[in-house]
C-alpha positions in Angstrom: 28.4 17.3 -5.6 26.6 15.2 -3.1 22.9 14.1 -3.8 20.6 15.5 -1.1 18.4 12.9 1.2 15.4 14.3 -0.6 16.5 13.7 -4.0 16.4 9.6 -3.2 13.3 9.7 -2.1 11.6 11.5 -4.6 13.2 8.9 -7.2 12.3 5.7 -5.2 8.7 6.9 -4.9 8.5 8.0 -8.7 10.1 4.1 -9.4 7.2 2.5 -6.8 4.3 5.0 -7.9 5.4 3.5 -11.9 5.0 -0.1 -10.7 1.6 0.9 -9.4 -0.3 2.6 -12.1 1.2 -0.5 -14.1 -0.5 -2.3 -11.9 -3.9 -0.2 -11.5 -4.0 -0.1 -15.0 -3.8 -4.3 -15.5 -6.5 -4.2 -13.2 -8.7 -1.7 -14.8 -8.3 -2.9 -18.1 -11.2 -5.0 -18.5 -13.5 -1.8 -17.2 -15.6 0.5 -19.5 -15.8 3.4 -17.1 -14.9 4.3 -13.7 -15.4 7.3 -11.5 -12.1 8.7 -9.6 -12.9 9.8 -5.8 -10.1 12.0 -5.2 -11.6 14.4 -8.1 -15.8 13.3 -7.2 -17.8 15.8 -5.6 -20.5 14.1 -5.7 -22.3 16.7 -7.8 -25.0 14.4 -9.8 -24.6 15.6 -12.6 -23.1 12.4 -14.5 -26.0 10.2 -12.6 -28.8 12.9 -14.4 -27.2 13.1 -17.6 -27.1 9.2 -17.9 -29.9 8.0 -20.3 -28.2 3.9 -19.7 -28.5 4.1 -15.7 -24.7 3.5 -15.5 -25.1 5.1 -12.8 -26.6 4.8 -9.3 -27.0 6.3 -5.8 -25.5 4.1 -2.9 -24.6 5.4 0.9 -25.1 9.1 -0.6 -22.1 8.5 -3.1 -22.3 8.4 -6.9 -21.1 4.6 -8.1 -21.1 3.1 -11.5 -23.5 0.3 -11.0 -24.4 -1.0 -14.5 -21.1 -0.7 -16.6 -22.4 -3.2 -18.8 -24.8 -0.4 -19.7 -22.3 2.5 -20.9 -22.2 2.9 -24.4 -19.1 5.3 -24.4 -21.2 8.3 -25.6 -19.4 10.8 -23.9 -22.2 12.6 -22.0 -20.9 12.4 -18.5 -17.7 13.4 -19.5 -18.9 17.0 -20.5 -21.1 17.5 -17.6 -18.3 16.3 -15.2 -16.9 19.9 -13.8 -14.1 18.1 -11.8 -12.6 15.5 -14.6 -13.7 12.4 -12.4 -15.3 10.5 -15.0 -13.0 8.0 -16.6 -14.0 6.1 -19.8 -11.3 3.7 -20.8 -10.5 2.8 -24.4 
């Protein structure tokens, strides 16, 4: 039975997108927390929660500004509605 056109594509990408999260995640490894845009609605609520000022307000867009500040607590995670908050190990 003859592999369809589709079928090799879908593998090679699976095989590329596997190099890349290697490779997003030697990148990220020296962060403390990050905030995922795709999933960001730009809601607040993790920049009002924050008692550390991780967070900040620049060109109407929630950023983490001082990282050095998170102390893993948690807090943004459960007010984040969307899962964009991402506090790495």
């Amino acid at each position: 039975m003859p592999l369809s056109a589709n079928f090799g594509d879908t593998l090679l990408s699976k095989i590329f997108n596997l190099f890349k999260t290697k490779k997003d995640v030697e990148e990220k490894s020296n962060k403390i927390i990050d905030i995922d845009y795709n999933k960001c609605k730009n809601c607040l609520s993790c920049y009002r929660i924050c008692k550390n000022n991780v967070f900040a307000i620049e060109n109407n867009r929630v950023v983490v500004k001082n990282e050095e500040n998170c102390t893993k607590c948690g807090e943004c995670l459960k007010v984040c509605r969307y899962g964009a908050i991402i506090i790495y190990q």
